[in-house]
N, C-alpha and C positions, 0 to 999 in steps of 0.2 A: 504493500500500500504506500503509495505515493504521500507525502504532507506537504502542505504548501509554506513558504514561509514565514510567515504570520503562524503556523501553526507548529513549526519547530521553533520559534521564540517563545511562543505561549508554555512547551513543555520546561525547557530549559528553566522561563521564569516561575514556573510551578513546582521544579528542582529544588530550585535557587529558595526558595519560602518556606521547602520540608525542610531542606540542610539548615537555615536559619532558626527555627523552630525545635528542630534534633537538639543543635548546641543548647539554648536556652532549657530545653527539658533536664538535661545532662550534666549540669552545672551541680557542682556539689560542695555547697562551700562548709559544711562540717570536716569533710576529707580537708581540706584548703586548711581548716584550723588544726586539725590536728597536725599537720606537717609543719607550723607552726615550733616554732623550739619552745621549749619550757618556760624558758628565762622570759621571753619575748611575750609567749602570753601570759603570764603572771605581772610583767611591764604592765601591761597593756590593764589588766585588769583593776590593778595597784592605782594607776593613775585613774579610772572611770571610778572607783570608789572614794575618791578623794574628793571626787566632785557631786559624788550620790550615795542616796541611801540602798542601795538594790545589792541583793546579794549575786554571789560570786554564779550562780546559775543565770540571771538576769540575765548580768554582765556579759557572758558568753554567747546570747541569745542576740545581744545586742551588735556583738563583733563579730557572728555570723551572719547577719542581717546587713552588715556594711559592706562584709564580702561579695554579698549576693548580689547587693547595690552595684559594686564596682563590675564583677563578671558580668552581669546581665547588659550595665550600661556599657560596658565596651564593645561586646557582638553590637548591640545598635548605634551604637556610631560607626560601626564599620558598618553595616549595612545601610545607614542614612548615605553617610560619604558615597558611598556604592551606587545610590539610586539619583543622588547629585550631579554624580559627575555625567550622566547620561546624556547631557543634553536635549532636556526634553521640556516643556509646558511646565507652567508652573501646576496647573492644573492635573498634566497627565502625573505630576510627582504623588500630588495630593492623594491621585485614584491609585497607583500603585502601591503607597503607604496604607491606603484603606483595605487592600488585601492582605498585606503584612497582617494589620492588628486583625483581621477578620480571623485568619487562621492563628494569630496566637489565642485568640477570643477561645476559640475550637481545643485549646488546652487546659480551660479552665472546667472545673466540676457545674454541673446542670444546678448544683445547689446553691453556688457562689452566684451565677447568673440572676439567679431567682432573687438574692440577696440585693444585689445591684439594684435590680429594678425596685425591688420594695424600698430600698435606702431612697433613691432620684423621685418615686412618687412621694414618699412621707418628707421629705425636706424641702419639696414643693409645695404640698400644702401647709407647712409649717410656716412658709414664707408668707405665703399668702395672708394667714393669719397676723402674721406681725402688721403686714401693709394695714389688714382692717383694722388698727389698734389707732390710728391715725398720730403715731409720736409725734414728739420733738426729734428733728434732724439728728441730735446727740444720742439722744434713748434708741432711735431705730438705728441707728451706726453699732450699737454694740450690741443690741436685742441681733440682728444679723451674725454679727463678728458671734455669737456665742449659741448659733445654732447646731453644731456641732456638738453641745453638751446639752441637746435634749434626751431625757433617757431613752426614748422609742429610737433614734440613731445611735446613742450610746450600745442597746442594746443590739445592734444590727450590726454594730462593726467587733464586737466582742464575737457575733458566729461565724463572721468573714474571722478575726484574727487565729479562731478555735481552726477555721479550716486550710489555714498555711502552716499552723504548728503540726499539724498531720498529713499535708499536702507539700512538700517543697517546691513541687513543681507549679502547682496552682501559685506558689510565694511568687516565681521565676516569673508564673508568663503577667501577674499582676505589677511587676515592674516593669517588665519590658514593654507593658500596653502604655504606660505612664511615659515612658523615654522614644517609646518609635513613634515620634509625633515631630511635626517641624514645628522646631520654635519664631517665635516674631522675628529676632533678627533672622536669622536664615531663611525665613521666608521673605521679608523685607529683599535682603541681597539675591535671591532667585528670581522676583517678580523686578527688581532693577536689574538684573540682565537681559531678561525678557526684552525690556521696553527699551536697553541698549542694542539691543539684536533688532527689533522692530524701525526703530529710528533709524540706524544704517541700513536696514531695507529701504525706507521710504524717503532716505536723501540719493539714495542710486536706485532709483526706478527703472524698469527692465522695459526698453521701449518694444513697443507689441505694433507687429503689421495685422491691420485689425482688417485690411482688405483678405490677405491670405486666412487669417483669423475665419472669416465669413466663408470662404469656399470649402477650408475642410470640414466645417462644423455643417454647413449644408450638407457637403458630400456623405459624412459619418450619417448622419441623419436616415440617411438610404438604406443603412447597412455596408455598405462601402465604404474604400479608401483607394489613394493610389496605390499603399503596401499592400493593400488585399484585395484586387477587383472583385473577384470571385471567393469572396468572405465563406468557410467551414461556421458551422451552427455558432462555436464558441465566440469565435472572430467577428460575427454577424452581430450576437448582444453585447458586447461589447464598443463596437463602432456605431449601434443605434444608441447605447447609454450613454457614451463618452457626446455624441452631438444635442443630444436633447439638456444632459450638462453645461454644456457650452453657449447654449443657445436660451436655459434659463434659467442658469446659477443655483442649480436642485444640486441636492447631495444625490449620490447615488443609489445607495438605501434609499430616498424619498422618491426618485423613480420606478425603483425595481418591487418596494414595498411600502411605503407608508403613505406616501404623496394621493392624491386625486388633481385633476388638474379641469378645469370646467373654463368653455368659450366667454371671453367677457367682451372684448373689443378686436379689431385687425390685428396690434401687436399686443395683447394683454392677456392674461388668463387670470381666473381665479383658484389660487393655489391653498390647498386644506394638506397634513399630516408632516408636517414641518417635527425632524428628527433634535435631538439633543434639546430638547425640551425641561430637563428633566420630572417627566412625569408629569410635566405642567402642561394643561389645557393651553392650545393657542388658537385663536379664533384663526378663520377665513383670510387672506387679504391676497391683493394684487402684487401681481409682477409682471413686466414690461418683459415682451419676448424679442427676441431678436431674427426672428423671422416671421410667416405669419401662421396666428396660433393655430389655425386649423392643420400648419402640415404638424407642428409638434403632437397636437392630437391625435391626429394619423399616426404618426411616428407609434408614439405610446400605445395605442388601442396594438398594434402590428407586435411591437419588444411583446408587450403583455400575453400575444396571445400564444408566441414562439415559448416564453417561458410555463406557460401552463401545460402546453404542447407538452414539454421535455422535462416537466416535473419539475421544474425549479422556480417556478412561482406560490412556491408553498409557503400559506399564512401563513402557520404555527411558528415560521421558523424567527429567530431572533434579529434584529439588527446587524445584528454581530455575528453571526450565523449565513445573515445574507451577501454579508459585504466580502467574507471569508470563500464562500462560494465561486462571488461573482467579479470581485473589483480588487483583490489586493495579492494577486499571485506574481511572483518577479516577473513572468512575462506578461502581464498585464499593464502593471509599471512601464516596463521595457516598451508593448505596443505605445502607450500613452504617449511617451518620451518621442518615438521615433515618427508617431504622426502630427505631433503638434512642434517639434522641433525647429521647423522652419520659420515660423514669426518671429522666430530669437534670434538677434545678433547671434551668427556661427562662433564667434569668440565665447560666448555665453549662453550655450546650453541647458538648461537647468537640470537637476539632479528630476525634481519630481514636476509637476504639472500641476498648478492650482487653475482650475476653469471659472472657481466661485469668482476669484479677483478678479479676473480676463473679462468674466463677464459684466462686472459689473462697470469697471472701466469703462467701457467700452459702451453699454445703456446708458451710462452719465453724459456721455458725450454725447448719445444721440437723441436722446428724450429730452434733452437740454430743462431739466428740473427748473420750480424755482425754489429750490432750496439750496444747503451747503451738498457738496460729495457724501459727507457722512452721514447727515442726517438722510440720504435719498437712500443708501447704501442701506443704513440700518432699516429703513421700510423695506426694500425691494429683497431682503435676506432675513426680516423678520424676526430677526433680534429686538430684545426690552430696550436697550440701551446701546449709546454708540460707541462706547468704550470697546463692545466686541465686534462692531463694525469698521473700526478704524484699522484691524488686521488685515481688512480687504485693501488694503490703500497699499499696492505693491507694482503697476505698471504706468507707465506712461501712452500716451497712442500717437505713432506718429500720422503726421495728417499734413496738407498745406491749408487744407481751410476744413471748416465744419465736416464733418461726415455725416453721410446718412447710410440708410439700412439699402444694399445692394439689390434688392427687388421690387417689384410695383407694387403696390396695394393689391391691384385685381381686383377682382369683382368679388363682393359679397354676397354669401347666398343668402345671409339672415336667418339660416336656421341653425345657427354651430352653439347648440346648447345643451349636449350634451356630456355629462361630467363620467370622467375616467376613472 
């Protein structure tokens, strides 16, 4: 069985999370004390009683506990460093880090869990209760500050501490869920390279022939290319997805699955199933097509019915699932590259093919908005805010005067109403 790229990363990084997980279970810091020399831990204990009343058993408990502190917090900063240095979104960090704790999560006892959540809901309504008490600014400052010594939370972390004095392991993965988190500064200095990385994209803009831009993205549109006249099934969805892309700044997933796309005007449609959502409801809205929408209609009813055809227009399947199928195998990348390569400066090839930017560039200039680039951008991609629309802001188009869209209107039939 063959695995596609994205699917030998996915193992590797699923390796990479048992091996991470293995050490932290593994960790044995009473061995660590006892290897410990005599002299040193008597030091050790000598000086913690000078400063407390706790007997010499405490005491041990407590320089066990620092161990476990220091072992558990070293694997995770080698593993944060590790997920750092990737170069990737501040974002994809955040989701990669949320798998980490998921599976250390998966090391803790069903009982501790349960514990958790009883502790987060009783210290909410706890809270809650202080607010209806209406203090003085002073009284609620420390009424809060001394929430932690309610006895219904006193009594909830006494059965959490009952179940690390019998659990080490459960002790392990309940530090390392506390340490495998980005902190403020390091999240601070990721999301400032980010916006260093972004800004030297958007001071060297990558000029786009948006006349060549128009003929492959019609031509793909067909099913066709010049690299493939005579497009195999695979080659076929591929080259109708890659131009209905191009032609309306759709994610691919929002094409192959989640999208509807319904007639609104010559260059308009009305676009519903907008992906990366998260789980949020997004209403209806328009987007400016760059040909006219009846053939992307066409286009779409035709992909849709090849994939039902060949069984890979299956609801059930995920997002992630679909895009894995359909759009991110290296020679999919590779066709990508090799048919939209020519609008780029030949000095300046690009590694990957963003079509969302291409596209939108390029309706700014022809739809001639009256708004800003980014506020049109954040409508036309249907983003809440423009902070995630300003990513689109990556080409330039050369031109000597205005462009417009390389085909006639035509004649309307007046009846393109119906949605996909």
């Amino acid at each position: 069985m063959l695995f596609t790229t994205r699917q030998i990363r996915k193992h590797k990084e699923v390796a990479r999370i048992q091996q991470y997980c293995e050490e932290i279970k593994n960790i044995d810091a009473v061995r660590n004390i006892k290897q410990l020399s005599k002299n040193t831990l008597q030091s050790l204990i000598q000086q913690a009683k000078q400063t407390s009343n706790q007997n010499t058993k405490s005491i041990e408990q407590n320089i066990i506990n620092i161990y476990v502190n220091k072992e558990v917090g070293k694997i995770t900063q080698q593993e944060l460093m590790f997920l750092q240095q990737q170069n990737i979104k501040p974002s994809t960090l955040r989701a990669k880090i949320t798998q980490y704790r998921k599976a250390i999560k998966n090391l803790l006892p069903s009982k501790y869990i349960a514990l958790q959540r009883q502790y987060r809901i009783h210290r909410k309504k706890i809270i809650e209760k202080i607010y209806q008490q209406n203090l003085h600014i002073l009284e609620l400052n420390k009424a809060l500050d001394n929430i932690n010594l309610h006895p219904v939370l006193i009594k909830i972390n006494k059965q959490t501490t009952d179940i690390y004095a019998n659990n080490p392991i459960a002790r392990n993965a309940q530090i390392a869920l506390y340490k495998m988190t980005v902190g403020k500064n390091i999240n601070r200095l990721i999301n400032e390279q980010y916006k260093i990385k972004k800004t030297h994209r958007q001071q060297e803009l990558q000029l786009i022939d948006h006349k060549e831009y128009f003929s492959i993205a019609i031509q793909l549109l067909e099913g066709t290319s010049d690299l493939y006249p005579k497009p195999n099934i695979h080659t076929y969805i591929h080259n109708t997805l890659m131009g209905i892309c191009a032609l309306t700044g759709r994610r691919p997933v929002e094409v192959i699955k989640t999208g509807k796309f319904q007639y609104n005007e010559t260059y308009s449609l009305i676009f519903t199933g907008q992906a990366k959502t998260r789980e949020e409801h997004r209403a209806a809205f328009e987007i400016d097509t760059l040909c006219l929408a009846r053939k992307i209609l066409d286009a779409h009813r035709q992909l849709k019915t090849v994939l039902t055809k060949h069984s890979l227009g299956d609801t059930s399947l995920t997002n992630r699932q679909v895009n894995n199928r359909l759009f991110t195998s290296k020679a999919t990348k590779q066709l990508q590259i090799q048919t939209f390569a020519s609008i780029y400066p030949k000095e300046r090839i690009p590694e990957t093919i963003n079509l969302r930017s291409t596209y939108g560039d390029i309706a700014y200039e022809i739809f001639d908005p009256p708004m800003s680039k980014i506020q049109y951008l954040k409508k036309i991609m249907g983003h809440k805010d423009a902070n995630s629309a300003d990513a689109y802001v990556q080409n330039k188009i050369t031109r000597e005067d205005k462009i417009y869209l390389l085909e006639e209107d035509g004649e309307e039939d007046g009846n393109e109403t119906n949605a996909e």
